[in-house]
C-alpha angles and dihedrals in degrees: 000000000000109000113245128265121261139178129194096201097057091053090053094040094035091095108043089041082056102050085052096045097046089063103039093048089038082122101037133102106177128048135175109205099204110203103030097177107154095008083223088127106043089050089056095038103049094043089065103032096056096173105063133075113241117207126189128212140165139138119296093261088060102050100096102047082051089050088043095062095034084055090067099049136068111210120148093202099050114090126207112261118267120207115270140181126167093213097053139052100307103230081235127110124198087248089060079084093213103184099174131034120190118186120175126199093356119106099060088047093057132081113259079249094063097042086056090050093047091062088048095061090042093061095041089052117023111097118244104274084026116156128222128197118194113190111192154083114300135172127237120213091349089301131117114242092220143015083244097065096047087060092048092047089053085048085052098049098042079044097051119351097209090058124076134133105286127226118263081219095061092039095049082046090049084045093047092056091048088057083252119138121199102242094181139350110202137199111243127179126290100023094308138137131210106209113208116192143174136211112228 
């Protein structure tokens, strides 16, 4: 059997990200979480948050380390991961009614490309009203927040070239054109930001 997928980093940002996303989706009842990965999140999240529908998505590499966690949960409101990949066709219609979307350490590990595709989605799919939460690293005014993400953004580019922290000017313009305004931006652990925005 493949071991099961772990991260660090989810287990240390699972709390904080919670006590921000309980209140953001407190009206919601649907939400697509875009990059699974480990499903460390989605099994936390959806455990607290009952009334919404979690639904898991990632890339197809990604699918049976999702299934293998779910598998050891039990958790009504948490959905099995559908395929998803920003660039392509997204396995959504506009009558699924998904009225929140969360998506965490993604957006710096994708191509601009993607980025742009994934707005793009988010504008096709998201329900009027609908609420999005980003968790990651971002610039501000072209500057990196901490020494510590300088060096990280040095370890994603050597690692893949296409990949960086991305500027909170760029997103919020990507977000404009998707109908989409920026309602907080707030301060997480270790240098990070939780976006919360809204479609208009």
């Amino acid at each position: 059997m493949s071991q099961l997928p772990f991260s660090q980093s989810c287990e240390n940002n699972k709390a904080p990200i919670l006590d921000v996303i309980k209140r953001a989706f407190a009206q919601s009842t649907h939400v697509l979480e875009i990059g699974t990965g480990s499903a460390q999140h989605a099994t936390y999240f959806s455990r607290y948050l009952p009334h919404l529908i979690w639904q898991t998505s990632d890339q197809a590499d990604y699918l049976e380390g999702i299934e293998m966690r779910l598998a050891q949960t039990d958790i009504p409101n948490l959905k099995s991961p559908l395929v998803l990949d920003v660039t392509k066709a997204w396995p959504l219609t506009n009558s699924d009614s998904i009225d929140a979307i969360f998506t965490a350490n993604t957006l710096h590990i994708m191509s601009k490309e993607m980025v742009e595709a994934f707005f793009c989605g988010i504008g096709e799919y998201l329900a009027p009203t609908g609420q999005l939460c980003i968790y990651g690293p971002f610039n501000y005014a072209g500057e990196y927040s901490s020494e510590s993400n300088a060096r990280f953004d040095i370890w994603l580019k050597e690692r893949d070239h296409r990949s960086a922290i991305r500027d909170i000017e760029w997103i919020q313009a990507l977000a404009i054109d998707q109908g989409l305004t920026l309602t907080a931006d707030h301060p997480m652990p270790a240098n990070n930001r939780l976006l919360h925005l809204t479609k208009i």
